[in-house]
N, C-alpha and C positions, 0 to 999 in steps of 0.2 A: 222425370220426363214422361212416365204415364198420366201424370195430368195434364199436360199438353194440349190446346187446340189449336185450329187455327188460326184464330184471334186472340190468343195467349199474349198476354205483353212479360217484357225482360223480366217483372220481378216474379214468374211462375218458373224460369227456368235458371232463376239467381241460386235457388238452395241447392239443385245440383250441381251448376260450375264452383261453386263455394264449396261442396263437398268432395268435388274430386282434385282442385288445388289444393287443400289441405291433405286430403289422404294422402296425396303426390307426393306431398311437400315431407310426411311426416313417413314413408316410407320408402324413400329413396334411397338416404343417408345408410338406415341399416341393412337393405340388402346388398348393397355397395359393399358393407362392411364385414356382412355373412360371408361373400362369395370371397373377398380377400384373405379372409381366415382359415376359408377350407382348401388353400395351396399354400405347399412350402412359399417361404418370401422368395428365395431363387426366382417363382413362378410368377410373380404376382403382377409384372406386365403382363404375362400371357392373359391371366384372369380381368383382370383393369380392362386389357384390348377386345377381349371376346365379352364382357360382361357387359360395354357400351356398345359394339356388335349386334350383340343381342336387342339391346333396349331398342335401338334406332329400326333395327330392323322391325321388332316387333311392333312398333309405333307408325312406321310407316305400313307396314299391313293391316293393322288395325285401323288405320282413318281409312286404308283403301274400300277393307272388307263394311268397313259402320258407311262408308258412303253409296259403296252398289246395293245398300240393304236399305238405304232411306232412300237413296232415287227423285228422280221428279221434281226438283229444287222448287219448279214455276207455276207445281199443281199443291194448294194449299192443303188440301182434305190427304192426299197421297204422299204425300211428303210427313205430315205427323203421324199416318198409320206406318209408315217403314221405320220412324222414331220409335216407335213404341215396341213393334217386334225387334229392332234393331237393342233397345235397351233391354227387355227380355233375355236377348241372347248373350248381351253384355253381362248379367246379372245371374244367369246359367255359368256361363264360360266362368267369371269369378269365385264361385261360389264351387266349382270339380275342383280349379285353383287351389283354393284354399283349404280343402279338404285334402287333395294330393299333398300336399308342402304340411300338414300336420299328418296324415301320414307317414311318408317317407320321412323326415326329420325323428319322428315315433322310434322308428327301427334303424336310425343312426345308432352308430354305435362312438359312446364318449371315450371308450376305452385308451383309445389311440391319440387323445389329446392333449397330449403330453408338449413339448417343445420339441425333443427330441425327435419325434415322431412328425410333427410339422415340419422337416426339413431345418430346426434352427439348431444344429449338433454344438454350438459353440455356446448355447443357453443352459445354464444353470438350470439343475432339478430340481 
């Protein structure tokens, strides 16, 4: 999106909707399947309800917050500089992300991931 102008045609802005369908695509499934794992199964509507919760809500504040940041739809020049800051902050916000989640997961502790200890008392050691 930093290459952006505003006479940019679709195939300047084809390699990033291509690259965030894929990432989407390819990390959905496993966090879905991270947050299922770390609640007893007793729990695991709770997690399912609050983990789609979460998604939706933060999707809908995320196109709110990426749209009052690009602004100006009908001003060409104004409209791709709030793009550009807008993907910046995208790219900031990602990147604490992704550094928090391989911290904290760092000082998880495996100890405890046992079955027994997952709530599955009825599972074989």
């Amino acid at each position: 999106m930093l290459l952006l102008r505003p006479d940019s045609g679709y195939l300047t802005v084809l390699p990033s909707l291509a690259g965030i369908g894929i990432g989407m695509g390819m990390l959905a499934a496993p966090v879905v399947a991270a947050a299922m794992q770390a609640v007893p199964a007793s729990r695991s509507g709770v997690a399912s309800a609050a983990n789609n919760t979460a998604r939706q809500a933060a999707g809908a504040l995320g196109i709110a917050v990426y749209g009052a940041i690009v602004s100006s739809p009908g001003h060409g020049v104004q409209f791709v500089s709030g793009l550009h800051v807008a993907g910046v902050l995208v790219v900031v916000a990602w990147l604490t992300g992704a550094v928090l989640a391989v911290v904290v997961l760092r000082h998880t502790s495996h100890a405890d991931d046992t079955p027994k200890a997952r709530g599955l008392s009825n599972a074989p050691q």
